[in-house]
N, C-alpha and C positions, 0 to 999 in steps of 0.2 A: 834646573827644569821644574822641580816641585815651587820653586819662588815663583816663574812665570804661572805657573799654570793658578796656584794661589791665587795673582793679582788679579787678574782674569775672573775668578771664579766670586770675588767680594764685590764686584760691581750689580746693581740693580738695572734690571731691566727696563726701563720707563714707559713701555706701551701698557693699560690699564688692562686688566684682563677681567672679559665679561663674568655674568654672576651665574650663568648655568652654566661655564668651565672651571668655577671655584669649587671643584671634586677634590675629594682622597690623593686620586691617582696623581691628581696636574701638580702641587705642593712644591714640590722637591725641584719641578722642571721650570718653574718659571722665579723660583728666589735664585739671586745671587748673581744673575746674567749679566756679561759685559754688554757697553753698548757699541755698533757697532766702527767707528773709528780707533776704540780701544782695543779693538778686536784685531783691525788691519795692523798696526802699529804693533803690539805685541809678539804676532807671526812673523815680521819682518825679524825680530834679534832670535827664530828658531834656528838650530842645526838642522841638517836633514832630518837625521833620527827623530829629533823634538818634531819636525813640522810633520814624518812618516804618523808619528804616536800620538801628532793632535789632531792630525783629518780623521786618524783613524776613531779616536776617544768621538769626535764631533761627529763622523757616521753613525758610530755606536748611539751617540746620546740623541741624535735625531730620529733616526730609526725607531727607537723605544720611546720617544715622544709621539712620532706618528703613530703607534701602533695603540698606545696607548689612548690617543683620541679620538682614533675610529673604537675603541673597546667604549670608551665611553660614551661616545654618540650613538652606538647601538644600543648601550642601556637606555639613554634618553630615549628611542626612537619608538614608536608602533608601526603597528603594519593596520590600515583601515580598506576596509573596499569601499570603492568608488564606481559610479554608474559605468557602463559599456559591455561591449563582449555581446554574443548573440550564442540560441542553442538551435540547430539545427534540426529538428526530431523528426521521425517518418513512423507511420502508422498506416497497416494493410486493411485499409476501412475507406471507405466514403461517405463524409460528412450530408447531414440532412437538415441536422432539428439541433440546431444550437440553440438551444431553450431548453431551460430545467427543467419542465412538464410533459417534455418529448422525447427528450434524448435517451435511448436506447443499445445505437451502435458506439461501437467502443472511437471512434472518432469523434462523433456528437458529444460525448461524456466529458472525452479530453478537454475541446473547445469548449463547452461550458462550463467546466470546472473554472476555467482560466480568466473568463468572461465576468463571469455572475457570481455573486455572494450572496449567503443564507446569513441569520440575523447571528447565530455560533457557525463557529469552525475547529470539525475536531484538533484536540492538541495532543502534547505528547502526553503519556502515563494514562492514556482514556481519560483525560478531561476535556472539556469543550471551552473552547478560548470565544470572547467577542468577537465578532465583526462587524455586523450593521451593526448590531446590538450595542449600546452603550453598555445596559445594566441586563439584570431579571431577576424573577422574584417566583418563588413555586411555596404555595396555598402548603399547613401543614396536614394535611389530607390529602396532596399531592394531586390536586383536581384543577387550582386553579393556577397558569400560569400569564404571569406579568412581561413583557418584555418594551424596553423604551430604546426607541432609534438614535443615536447618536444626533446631536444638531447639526455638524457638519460631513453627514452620509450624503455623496451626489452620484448621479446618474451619469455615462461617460458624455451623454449631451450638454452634463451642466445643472438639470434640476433637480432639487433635492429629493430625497426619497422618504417617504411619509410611511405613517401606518394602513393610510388607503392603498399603497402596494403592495403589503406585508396580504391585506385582507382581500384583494382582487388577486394575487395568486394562489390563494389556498381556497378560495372561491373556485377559480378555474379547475384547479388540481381536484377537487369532489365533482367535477364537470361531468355527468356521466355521458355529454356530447363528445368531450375532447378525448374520453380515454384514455388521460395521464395514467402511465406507471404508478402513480405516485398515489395514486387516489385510494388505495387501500390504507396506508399511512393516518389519512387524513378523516377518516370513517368514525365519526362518530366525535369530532372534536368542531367545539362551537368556535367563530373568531369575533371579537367585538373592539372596536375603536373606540380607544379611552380620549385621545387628543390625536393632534397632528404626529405627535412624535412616542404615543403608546400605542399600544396592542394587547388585548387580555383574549387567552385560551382556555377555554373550558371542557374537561375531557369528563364523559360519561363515568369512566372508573381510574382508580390509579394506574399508569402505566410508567411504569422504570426507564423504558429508554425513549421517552416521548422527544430528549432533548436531540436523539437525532432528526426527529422531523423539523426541529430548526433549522440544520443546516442547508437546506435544499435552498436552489438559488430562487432570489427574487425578482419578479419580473415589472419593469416600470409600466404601471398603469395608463401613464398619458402615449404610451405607442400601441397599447396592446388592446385597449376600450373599446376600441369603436371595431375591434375583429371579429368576428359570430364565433363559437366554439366548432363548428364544423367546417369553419373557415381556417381556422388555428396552423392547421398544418401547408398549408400552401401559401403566406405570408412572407414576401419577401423579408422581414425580421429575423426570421428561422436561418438567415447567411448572414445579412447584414444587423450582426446583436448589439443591443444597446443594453450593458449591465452595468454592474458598480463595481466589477472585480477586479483582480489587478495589473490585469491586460486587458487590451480594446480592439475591437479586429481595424487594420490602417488599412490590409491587400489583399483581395483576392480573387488569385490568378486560376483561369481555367482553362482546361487543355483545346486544342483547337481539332481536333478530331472527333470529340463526342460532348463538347460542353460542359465535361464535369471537372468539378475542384483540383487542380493539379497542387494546389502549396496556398495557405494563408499565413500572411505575415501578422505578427501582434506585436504590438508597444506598448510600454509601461503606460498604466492609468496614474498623474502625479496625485491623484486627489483620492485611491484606495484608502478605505478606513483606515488599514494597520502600516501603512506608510508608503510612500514610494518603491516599485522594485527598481533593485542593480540595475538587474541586466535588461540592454535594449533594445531587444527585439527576439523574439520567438519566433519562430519558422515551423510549421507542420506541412510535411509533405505526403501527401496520401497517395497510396498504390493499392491496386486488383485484390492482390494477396501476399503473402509472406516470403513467396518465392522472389517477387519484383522488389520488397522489401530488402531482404537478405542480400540481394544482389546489388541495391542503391547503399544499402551503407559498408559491403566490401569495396567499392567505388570512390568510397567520402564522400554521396551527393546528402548523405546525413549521417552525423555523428550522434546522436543517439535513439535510442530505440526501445521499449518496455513490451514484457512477456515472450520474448522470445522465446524457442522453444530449446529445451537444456540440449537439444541435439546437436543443436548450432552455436550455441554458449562458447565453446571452445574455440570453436573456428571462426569466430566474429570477432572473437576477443582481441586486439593491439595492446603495445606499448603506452596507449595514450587512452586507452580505455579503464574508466571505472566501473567495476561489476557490482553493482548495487544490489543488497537482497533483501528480504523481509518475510516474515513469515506473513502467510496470509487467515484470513477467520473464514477458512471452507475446507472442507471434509468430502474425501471421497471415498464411498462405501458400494458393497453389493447388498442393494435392501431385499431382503424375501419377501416375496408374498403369502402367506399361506394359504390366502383366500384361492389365489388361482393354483396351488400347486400342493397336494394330498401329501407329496413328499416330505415339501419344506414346512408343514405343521408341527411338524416334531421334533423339540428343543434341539434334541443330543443329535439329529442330522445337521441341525444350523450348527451347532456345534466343532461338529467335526469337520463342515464343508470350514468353518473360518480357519479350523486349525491347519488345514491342509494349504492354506495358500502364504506360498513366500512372500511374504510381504517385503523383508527388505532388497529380496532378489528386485521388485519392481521397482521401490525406490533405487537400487542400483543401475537396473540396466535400462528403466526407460525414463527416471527423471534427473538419472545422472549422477545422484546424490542430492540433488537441491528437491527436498521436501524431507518429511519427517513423519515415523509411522508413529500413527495412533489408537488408541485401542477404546475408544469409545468415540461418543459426538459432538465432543468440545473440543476445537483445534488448538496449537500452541499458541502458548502469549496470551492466551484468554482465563481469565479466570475459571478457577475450578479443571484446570487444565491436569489428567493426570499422565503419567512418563510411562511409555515401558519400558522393563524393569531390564537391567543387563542379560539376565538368565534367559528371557524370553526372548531378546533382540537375537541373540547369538545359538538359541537352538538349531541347529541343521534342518534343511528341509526334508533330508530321508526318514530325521525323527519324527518331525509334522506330523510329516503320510503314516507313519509307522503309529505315531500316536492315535490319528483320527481311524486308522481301521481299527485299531481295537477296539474305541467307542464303538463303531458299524457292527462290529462281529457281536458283540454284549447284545446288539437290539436283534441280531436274528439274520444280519446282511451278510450275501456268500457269495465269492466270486464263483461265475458260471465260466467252467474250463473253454469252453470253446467261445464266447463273446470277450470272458475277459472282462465282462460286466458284472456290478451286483445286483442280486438278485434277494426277495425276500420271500418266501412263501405266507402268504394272509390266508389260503383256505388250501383244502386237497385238489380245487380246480383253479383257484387262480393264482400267480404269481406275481408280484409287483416289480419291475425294473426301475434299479436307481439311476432315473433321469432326471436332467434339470434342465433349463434354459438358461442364459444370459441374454438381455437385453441392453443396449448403450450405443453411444452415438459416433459416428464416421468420424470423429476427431483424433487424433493422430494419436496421441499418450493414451486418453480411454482405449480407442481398439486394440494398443497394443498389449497394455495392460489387462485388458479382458481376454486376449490369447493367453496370457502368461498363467492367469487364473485356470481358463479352460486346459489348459496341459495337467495343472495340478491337481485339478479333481479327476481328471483321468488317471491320473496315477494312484488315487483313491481308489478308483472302480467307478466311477461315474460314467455316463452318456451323457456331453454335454452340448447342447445346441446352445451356438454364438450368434446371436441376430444383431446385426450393425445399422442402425438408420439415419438415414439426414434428422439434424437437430427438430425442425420442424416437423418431420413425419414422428418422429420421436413423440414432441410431448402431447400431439392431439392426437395420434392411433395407438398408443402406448401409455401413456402415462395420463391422460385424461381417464382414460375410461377401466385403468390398473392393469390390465391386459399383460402382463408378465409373471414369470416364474419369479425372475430375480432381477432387477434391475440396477446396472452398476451406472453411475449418476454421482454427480458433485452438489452439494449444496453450500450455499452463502450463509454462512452463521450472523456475520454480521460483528461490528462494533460489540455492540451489547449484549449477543450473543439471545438470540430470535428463536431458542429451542421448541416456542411453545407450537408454533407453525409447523415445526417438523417431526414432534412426539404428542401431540396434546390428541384426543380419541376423536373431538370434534373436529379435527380435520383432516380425517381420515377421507372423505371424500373433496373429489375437484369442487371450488379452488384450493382447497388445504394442500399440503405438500405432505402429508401425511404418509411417506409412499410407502411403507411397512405394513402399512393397515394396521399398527399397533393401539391396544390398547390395555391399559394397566390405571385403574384407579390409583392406584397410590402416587404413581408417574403425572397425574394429572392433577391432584392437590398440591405437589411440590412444584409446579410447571404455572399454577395458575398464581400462585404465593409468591414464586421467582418474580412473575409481572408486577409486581406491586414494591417486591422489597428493596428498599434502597442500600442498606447496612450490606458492606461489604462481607462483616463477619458471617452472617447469615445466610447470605446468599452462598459461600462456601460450604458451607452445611447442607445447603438445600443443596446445591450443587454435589456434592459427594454421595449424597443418598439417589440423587437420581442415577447419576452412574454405576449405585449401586444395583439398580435395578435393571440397567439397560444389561450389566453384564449377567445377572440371572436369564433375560429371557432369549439375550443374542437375535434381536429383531434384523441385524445387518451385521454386515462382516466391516469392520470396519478398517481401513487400509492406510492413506497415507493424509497427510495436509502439506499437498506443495508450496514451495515457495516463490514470491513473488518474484520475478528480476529485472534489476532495469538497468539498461546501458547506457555510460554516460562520459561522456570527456573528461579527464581526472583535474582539468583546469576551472571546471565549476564547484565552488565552494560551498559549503555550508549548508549539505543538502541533505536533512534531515527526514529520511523515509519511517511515514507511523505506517505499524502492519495496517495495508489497505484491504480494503472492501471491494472494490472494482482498481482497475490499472490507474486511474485518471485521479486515484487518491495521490497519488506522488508528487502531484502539484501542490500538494496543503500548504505548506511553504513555501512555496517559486517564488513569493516577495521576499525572503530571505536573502535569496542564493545569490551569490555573485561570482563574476570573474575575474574584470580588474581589480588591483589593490595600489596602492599611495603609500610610503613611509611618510609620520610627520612625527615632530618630538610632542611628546606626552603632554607636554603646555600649551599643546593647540588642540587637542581632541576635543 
């Protein structure tokens, strides 16, 4: 038997074998092979046994041949994605101002993100990537900057886009007819057309994060010229957008009971600066509120959804769901006033009101766990960002209370047996009562979280009046004219982290967002130094001393930085969320993302 099988095994196989199967592994399997007449003939002089032990050997050796060729064509192979696949989204908004100059509602935001391109687009690490932009160039005084259009930047009608579009939207944007959002940004910054395809900026003083006012989207001048700026918002362009970004609107559908937007369809723009997207087609479907929301994507009339609220995070969540998170750059605080409130004047009361409230109780029970407490006014992932420290996280809240009345009792404060309140004596006739106010807005997390506060300075000895207002009444009966004790409020730090707007003394009054009424020279030299410095070393420095000061004078309690969240089918790839600024940041990369994928061997990529 060993003679047959010999014979058999000294023969060559004569079929050539190609040159990307000339592997390690193949060697052994293709020297020495009978061919196949030699093969039939040979079997014929087997005994049973010999023919049992030679299918069985030729199972075995085929077997481990096959096995061995799909081992190796998966090394050869990649996985690439390939255009297709659609995302289904739903957002409790209705769209208006699809235009960078207008958009305000978180629906408008979304579709214009998706629509329209700024000359940068933030990237990851806080850098800013090109987009229209070919190049740029910033003055070393940091006054003058340079930016040149890409030659082949077009408009989704086809025409190219020039620097006289760059200079007609920043024109509009300072409109004081149109009232853009955006026109604070743009105060005080010169624009002048070098050629058809530059642009030079000229800003009054150094400003650090001037390159985000790049990003904002650009509007094509040959649609938008001949529209009066008090005309602006009532333009049928404002649905039907013509941008350069990496979607185009193709559909959209309205409901047939009140006329408004029920779902726009988007497809891929092929001619986006930064490439073609995958996927092809985007779907937004817009509902009333959150409740028609939640209830169309338990349904599948859409598969994904951003900012939900952490209440429903869990009970939305499938099998087929990706829970996308991020930190976001906003802060939410209970600012004092002292201006309106004799009480909250005095350090060691702001004091002891911060130490008395749970903070992680709130981040437990009303955002879930998804945010993160912080103990000053720079959110996570931001530079100069400081932690609290284990010891502090994990103190109990009976010690809090137990800590902050001592502070009370040191200043003269004494619970009154029968109110149960404290009390201070300032003269033999008068007595002061420790009361405070809360002020903050009908929105579901703030009210709740302003209960959870209001229980724990009662448990201090406080009186504490909770006033809840529509957003709107909120910041013009409230917040325009400072009219509160305390006001519990979120603020937008921002990319670049925009402190000067929310600590600096000159903007203690409306429009500043000042809402503290604080002021601290020294807070204001470091704040004005921050706007200029570019050196990241430095700006840590200056960063740590400001927080040094914020923690001396305890202008606001300062509570959590929620996280961003966004739902998403787990069959979209490569979807890189930078901590956003508003929701509609999540698209930064939607020309990325994809669904379908292709195996091909690595000699075709």
């Amino acid at each position: 038997m060993k003679e047959k099988i010999s014979i058999l095994l000294k023969k060559e196989f004569n079929i050539p074998i190609p040159g990307f199967l000339r592997h390690e592994k193949l060697k052994f399997i293709f020297q020495d092979l009978p061919k196949k007449d030699e093969l039939l003939v040979a079997t014929k002089t087997f005994s049973k046994k010999e023919r049992l032990f030679f299918w069985t050997f030729a199972f075995l050796f085929c077997s481990t041949g096959a096995f061995l060729l799909w081992d190796i064509n998966k090394d050869l192979m990649i996985e690439r994605p390939v255009k297709g696949g659609e995302i289904v989204e739903g957002v409790a908004d209705m769209p208006r101002f699809i235009n960078p100059l207008l958009a305000t509602g978180m629906a408008d935001a979304d579709i214009t993100s998706l629509v329209y391109s700024g000359l940068l687009r933030p990237g990851p690490n806080g850098e800013y990537i090109n987009d229209l932009a070919e190049s740029y160039t910033v003055s070393k005084d940091g006054l003058v900057y340079n930016f040149k259009i890409r030659e082949n930047a077009t408009w989704h009608d086809g025409k190219p886009v020039t620097a006289d579009d760059v200079l007609f939207t920043i024109q509009k944007a300072k409109d004081v007819v149109l009232r853009s959002p955006k026109r604070a940004s743009w105060e005080g910054v010169t624009a002048l057309v070098i050629s058809e395809k530059e642009i030079q900026m000229t800003l009054k003083q150094p400003f650090q994060s001037f390159l985000e006012n790049a990003t904002m989207g650009i509007l094509p001048k040959h649609k938008w010229n001949n529209i009066d700026s008090d005309k602006f918002a009532l333009s049928y362009l404002n649905m039907r957008a013509i941008g350069s970004g990496p979607y185009k609107v193709k559909t959209i559908s309205k409901r047939t009971t009140d006329d408004m937007p029920e779902y726009i369809e988007l497809i891929p723009f092929r001619e986006f600066a930064l490439g073609e997207p995958k996927i092809s087609k985007i779907t937004i479907h817009f509902y009333q509120n959150q409740e028609e929301l939640y209830t169309a994507y338990k349904k599948g009339t859409v598969t994904s959804m951003s900012s939900p609220s952490p209440k429903f995070v869990e009970e939305l969540k499938n099998s087929k769901t990706n829970i996308i998170q991020s930190s976001l750059p906003r802060i939410y605080a209970i600012f004092f006033n002292p201006n309106e409130s004799k009480l909250l004047a005095d350090k060691e009361v702001r004091r002891a009101l911060d130490m008395a409230i749970d903070k992680k109780g709130i981040i437990d029970n009303v955002l879930l766990g998804y945010g993160t407490i912080i103990k000053g006014p720079i959110p996570p992932d931001s530079l100069g960002f400081t932690e609290t420290n284990n010891a502090e996280a994990s103190t109990t809240p009976a010690t809090k209370i137990a800590e902050a009345q001592k502070i009370l009792a040191k200043l003269g404060w004494k619970k009154n047996e029968k109110t149960g309140i404290l009390e201070k004596k300032i003269s033999k006739k008068e007595t002061q009562v420790f009361e405070v106010s809360i002020s903050t807005t009908d929105f579901t997390e703030l009210k709740t979280a302003a209960g959870m506060v209001k229980a724990d300075w009662e448990k201090l000895g406080a009186k504490v009046n909770l006033q809840i207002f529509e957003k709107g009444d909120l910041d013009r009966n409230v917040i325009e004219p400072r009219k509160y004790d305390s006001l519990f409020f979120g603020e937008i730090v921002g990319r670049d982290l925009d402190l000067f707007s929310f600590w600096h003394s000159s903007q203690k009054k409306n429009p500043g967002v000042n809402v503290s009424m604080y002021s601290n020279t020294k807070v204001d030299k470091i704040l004005e130094s921050l706007k200029a410095e570019r050196d990241n070393a430095k700006k840590i420095k200056l960063l740590k001393n400001f927080q040094t000061e914020i923690d001396k004078d305890i202008p606001a309690s300062f509570i959590y930085s929620p996280n961003f969240i966004y739902l998403l089918p787990k069959e979209v790839k490569n979807v890189n969320i930078l901590p956003p600024v508003i929701a509609s940041d999540r698209f930064l990369n939607v020309y990325e993302w994809y669904i379908n994928t292709e195996k091909i061997w690595k000699i075709f990529q």
